[in-house]
C-alpha positions in Angstrom: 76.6 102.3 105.9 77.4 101.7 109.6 81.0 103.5 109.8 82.0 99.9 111.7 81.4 98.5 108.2 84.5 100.8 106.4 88.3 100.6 107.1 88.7 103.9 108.9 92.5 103.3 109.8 92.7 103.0 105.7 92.6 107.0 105.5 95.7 107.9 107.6 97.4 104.6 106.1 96.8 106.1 102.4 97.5 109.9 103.6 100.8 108.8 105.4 102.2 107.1 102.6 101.7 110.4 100.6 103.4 112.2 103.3 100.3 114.5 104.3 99.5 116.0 107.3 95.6 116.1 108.8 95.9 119.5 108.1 97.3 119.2 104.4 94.4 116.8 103.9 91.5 118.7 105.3 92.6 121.7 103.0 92.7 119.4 100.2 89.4 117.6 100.8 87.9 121.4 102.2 87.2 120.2 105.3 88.6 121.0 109.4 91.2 119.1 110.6 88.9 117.7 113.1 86.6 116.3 110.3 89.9 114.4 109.4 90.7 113.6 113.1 86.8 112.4 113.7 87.4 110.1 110.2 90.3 108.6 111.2 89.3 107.3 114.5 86.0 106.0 113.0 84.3 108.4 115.3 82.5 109.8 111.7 81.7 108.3 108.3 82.4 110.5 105.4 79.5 110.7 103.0 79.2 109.9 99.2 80.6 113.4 97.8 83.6 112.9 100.4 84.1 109.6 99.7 84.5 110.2 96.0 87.3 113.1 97.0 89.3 111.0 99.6 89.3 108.5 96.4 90.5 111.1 94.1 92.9 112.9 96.6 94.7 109.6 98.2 95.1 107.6 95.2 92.8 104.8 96.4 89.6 102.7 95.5 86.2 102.6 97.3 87.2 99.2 98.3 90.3 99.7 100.3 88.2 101.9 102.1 85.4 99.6 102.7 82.9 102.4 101.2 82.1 99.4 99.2 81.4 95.6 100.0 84.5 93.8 99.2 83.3 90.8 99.0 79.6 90.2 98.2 78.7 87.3 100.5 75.3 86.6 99.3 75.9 86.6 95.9 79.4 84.1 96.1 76.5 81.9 98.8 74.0 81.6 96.4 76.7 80.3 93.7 77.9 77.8 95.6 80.8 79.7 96.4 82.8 78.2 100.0 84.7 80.4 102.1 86.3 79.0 105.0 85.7 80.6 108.3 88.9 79.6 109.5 90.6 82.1 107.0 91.7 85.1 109.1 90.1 88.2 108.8 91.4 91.4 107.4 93.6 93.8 110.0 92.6 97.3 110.8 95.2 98.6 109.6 96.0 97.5 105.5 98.8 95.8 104.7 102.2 98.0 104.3 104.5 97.6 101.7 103.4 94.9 100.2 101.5 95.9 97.2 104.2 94.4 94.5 104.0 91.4 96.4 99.8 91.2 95.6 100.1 92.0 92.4 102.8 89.1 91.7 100.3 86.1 93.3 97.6 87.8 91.1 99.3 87.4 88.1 100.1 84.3 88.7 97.1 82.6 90.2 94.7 84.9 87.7 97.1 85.1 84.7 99.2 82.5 84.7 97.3 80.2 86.8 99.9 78.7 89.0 98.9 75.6 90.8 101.9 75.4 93.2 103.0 78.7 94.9 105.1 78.9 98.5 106.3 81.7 100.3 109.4 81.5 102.6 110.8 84.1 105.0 111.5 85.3 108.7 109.1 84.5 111.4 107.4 87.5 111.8 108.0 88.3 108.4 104.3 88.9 107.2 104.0 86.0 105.2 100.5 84.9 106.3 99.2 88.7 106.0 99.8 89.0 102.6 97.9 85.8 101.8 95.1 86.7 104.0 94.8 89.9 102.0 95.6 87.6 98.7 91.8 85.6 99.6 90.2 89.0 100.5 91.0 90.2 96.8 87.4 90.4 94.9 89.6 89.1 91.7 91.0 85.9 93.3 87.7 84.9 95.0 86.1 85.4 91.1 88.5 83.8 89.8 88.6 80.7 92.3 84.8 80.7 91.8 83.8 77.4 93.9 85.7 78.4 97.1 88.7 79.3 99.5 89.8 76.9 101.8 92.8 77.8 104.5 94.5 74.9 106.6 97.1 76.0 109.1 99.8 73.9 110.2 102.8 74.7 112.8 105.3 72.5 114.1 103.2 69.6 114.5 100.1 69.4 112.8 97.1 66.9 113.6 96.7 66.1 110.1 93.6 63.5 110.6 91.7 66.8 112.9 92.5 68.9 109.4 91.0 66.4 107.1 87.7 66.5 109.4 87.5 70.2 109.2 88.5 70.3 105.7 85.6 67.8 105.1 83.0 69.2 107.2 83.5 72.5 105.0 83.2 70.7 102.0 79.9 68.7 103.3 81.1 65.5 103.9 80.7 63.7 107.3 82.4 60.4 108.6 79.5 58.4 107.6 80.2 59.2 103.9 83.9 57.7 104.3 81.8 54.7 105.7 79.5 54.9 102.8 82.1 54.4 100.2 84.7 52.9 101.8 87.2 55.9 101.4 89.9 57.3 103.3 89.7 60.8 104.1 92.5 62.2 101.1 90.4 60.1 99.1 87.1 61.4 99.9 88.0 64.9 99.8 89.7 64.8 96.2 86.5 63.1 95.3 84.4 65.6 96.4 86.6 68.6 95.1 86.5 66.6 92.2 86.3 69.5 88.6 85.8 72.5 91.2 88.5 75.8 91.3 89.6 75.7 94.7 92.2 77.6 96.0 93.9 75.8 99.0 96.4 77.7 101.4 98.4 75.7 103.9 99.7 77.9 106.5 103.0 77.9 108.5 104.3 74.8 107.1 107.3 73.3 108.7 107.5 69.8 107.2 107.2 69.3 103.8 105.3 65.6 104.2 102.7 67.4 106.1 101.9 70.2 103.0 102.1 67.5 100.5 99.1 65.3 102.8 97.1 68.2 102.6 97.2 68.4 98.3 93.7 67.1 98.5 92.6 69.0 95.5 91.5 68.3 91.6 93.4 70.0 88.3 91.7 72.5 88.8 92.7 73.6 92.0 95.7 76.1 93.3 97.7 75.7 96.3 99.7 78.9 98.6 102.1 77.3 101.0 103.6 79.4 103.4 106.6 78.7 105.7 109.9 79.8 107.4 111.6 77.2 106.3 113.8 77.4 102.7 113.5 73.4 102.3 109.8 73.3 103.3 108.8 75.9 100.1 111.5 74.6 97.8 110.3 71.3 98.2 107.4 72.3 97.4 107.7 74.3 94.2 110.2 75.9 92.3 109.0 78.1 89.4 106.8 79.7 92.2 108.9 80.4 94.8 109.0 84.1 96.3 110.8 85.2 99.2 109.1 87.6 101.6 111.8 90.5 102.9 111.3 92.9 105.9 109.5 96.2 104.8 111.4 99.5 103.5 112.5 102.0 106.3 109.9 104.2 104.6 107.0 101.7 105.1 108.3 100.5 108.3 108.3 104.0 109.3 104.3 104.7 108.0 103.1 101.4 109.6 105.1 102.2 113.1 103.2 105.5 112.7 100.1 104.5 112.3 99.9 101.7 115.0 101.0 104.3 117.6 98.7 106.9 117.1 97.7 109.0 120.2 96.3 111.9 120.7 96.5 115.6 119.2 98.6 116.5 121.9 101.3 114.1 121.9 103.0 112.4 118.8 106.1 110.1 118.2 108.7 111.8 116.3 110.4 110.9 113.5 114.2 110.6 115.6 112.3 108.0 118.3 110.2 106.4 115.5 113.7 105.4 112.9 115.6 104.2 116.0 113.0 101.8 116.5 112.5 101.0 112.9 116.2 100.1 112.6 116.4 98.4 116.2 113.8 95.3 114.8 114.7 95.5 111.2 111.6 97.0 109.8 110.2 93.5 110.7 106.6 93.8 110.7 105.8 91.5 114.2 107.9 93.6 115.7 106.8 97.0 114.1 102.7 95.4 115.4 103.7 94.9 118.7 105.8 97.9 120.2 103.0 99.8 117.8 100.5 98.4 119.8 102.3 98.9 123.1 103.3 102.5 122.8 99.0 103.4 121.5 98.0 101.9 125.0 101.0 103.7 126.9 100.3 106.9 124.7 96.8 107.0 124.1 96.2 109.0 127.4 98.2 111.9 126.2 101.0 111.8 128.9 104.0 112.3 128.0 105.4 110.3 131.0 104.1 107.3 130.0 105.4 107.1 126.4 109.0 108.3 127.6 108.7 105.6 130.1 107.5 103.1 126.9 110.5 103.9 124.2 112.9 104.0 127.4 111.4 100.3 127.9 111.4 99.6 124.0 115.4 100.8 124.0 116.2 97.7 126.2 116.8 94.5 124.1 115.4 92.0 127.0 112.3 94.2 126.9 111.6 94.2 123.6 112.4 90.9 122.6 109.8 90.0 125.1 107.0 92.2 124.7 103.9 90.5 124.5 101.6 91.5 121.7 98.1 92.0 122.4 96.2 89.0 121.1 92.6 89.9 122.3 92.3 91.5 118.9 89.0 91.3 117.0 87.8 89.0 114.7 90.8 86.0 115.5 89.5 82.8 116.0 90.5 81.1 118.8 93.2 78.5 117.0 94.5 81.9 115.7 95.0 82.9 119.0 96.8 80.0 120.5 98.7 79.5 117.3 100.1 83.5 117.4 103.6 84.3 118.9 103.6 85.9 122.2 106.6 87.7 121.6 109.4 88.5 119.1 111.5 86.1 121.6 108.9 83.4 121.4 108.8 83.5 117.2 112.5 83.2 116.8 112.9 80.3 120.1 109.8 78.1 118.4 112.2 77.5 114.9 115.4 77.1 117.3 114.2 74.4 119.5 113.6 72.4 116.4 116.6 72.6 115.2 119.4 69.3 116.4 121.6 70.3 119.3 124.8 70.6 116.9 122.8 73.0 114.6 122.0 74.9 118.3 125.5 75.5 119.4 126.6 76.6 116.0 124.0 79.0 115.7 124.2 80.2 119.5 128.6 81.0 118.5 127.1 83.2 115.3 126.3 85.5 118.1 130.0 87.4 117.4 128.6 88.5 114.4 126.9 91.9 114.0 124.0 92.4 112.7 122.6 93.7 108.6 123.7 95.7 107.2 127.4 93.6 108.2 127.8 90.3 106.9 130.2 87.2 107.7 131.9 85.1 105.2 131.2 81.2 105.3 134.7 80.3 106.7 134.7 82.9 109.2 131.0 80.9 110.5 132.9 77.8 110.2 136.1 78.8 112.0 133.5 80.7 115.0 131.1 78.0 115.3 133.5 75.3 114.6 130.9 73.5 112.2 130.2 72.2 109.1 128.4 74.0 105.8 125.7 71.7 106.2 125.2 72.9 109.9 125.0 76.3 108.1 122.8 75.3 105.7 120.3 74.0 108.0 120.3 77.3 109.7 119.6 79.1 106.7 117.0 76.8 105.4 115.0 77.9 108.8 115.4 81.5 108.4 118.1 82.1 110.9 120.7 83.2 108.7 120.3 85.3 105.6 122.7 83.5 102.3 123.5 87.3 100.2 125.5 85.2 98.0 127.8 82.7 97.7 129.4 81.8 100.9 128.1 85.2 102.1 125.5 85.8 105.3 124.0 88.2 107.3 121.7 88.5 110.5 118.7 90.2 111.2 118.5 92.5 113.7 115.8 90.8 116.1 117.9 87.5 115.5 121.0 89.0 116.4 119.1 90.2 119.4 118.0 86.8 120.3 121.3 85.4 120.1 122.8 88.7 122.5 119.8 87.1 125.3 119.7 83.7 124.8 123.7 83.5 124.8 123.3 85.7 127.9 121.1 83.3 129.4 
């Protein structure tokens, strides 16, 4: 196996989380810490015997490695098994945090068989990473034997351009509307017809524009994902999980891991939890100033990673960071559809919001953020609104309900208010 082929970045994801150093692991797997080093920058590939050990030692399966195929693309092909190239690939890095989060969609897509599922959180929040790991699972492309198929929406969808695609994947052409006189929704629920599709319909904002794209047959499962509380409630009930920021532990691992440099220089644990807690454990956040602080560090100069986490420290700075969207793999929707910044996620919900919802949510600014939380009549008396204005804002994500007539606000939002009230 080529080592591009195998998730390198998996082995100092799985030995992090167990709170080893290279060194504790090379005595462990009877190797130099080099070997490890060389492994976990891809620059070697660990053969059979080891593969087995770093199996054994870290906890983990030959597939999260990538020592074996995850997903046997000849085999699904010659079933007649679709996979839709417009579903994201898999990061470098594997998801953090998240695994009770797996297991629950695979009990209830493989178990209980779920038709309607929708997942609701923070932009930024890692919604559409777990489901991209979700259609990578072995177990859910078995199970949903005939094909994946991923739609993504946004703010304002072309719905007609996503029945095209959606039709071209599944063979059919505008000639065969023609044919038989169908419109597209038509077509496509005929030609899904008895087949075990599972359907995910990314970043919905509008409710009317998820339930267009329910296309499928009885047989078919849907994953809706959106910021929006109305938008996934709207859409299902029984199935209805709510995606939180990561653990200061895994927010902790996964800053870690993104900025790793060289031998010679590291981040330390005091720099790593003030940025943690600065963003929330949000895991945008945690991917981009990750990102940033490997290219500033990577050289081994400790100049230019002071000079980074002196940058990070500033709110206007980090708010409007730009992540690095040249990454690997994206398609190029993926890439125009990805938020530039933390700044950028959090102003893309806002400006859909009415003006009176705006001004409210701009006066919520007095507020500290999470762990501190504000009753509803204190909001009310500050923003001089309504409960319905508050609803609204917590419905898109900008305010956390803890209870009843209780609220709290996340540390990038509270951050966005500080700038945006500032400017």
């Amino acid at each position: 196996m080529k080592s591009e082929e195998w998730n390198y970045r998996a082995i100092s994801h799985f030995r992090l989380h167990r709170h080893l150093s290279q060194q504790a692991l090379a005595d462990l797997m009877g190797v130099s810490r080099q070997t490890i080093r060389r492994w976990e920058t891809g620059r070697s590939h660990p053969q059979d015997y080891y593969q087995t050990k770093l199996c054994q030692v870290l906890g983990a399966t030959k597939r999260e490695f990538g020592f074996d195929s995850q997903t046997d693309y000849p085999k699904l092909a010659s079933r007649g098994f679709l996979y839709d190239p417009a579903i994201p690939p898999l990061p470098d890095i594997p998801l953090m945090g998240r695994y009770k989060e797996l297991e629950h969609l695979r009990f209830l897509l493989n178990e209980k068989f779920h038709p309607l599922i929708a997942l609701h959180g923070l932009p930024g929040v890692g919604k559409t990473s777990i489901v991209t790991t979700l259609v990578h699972d072995a177990t859910i492309q078995e199970h949903f034997r005939d094909g994946i198929l991923w739609a993504e929406l946004g703010a304002q969808p072309d719905i007609d351009v996503l029945y095209q695609r959606l039709g071209q994947e599944l063979g059919l052409s505008s000639t065969d509307l023609q044919e038989h006189h169908e419109t597209w929704p038509k077509a496509l629920r005929r030609v899904i017809g008895q087949k075990r599709i599972l359907l995910v319909l990314d970043d919905v904002w509008n409710i009317d524009d998820a339930l267009a794209l329910k296309v499928g047959g009885p047989n078919c499962a849907y994953i809706l994902t959106s910021r929006s509380l109305r938008a996934a409630a709207s859409f299902t009930i029984d199935s209805l999980i709510q995606i939180q920021e990561l653990s200061e532990d895994d927010g902790l691992t996964l800053l870690h891991m993104l900025a790793s440099f060289s031998d010679s220089l590291e981040l330390n644990h005091s720099q790593a939890c003030y940025l943690v807690r600065a963003v929330g454990s949000l895991p945008l956040a945690l991917t981009i100033m990750g990102n940033y602080l490997r290219t500033q560090g990577i050289t081994g100069q400790a100049r230019r990673l002071q000079s980074a986490l002196c940058r990070l420290s500033n709110i206007h700075e980090r708010m409007h960071l730009e992540q690095v969207l040249g990454l690997h793999g994206l398609h190029s929707h993926q890439k125009h559809s990805l938020p530039r910044s933390l700044y950028a996620a959090i102003s893309a919900t806002e400006q859909y919001l009415s003006e009176r919802v705006r001004i409210a949510f701009s006066a919520l600014s007095v507020f500290p953020p999470k762990p501190a939380s504000f009753t509803e009549a204190e909001a009310i008396t500050q923003a001089q609104c309504s409960v319905d204005v508050l609803d609204a804002l917590s419905d898109a994500g900008l305010i956390e309900c803890i209870g009843d007539g209780q609220y709290m606000l996340h540390p990038t939002v509270a951050d966005y208010l500080q700038l945006r009230c500032a400017e």
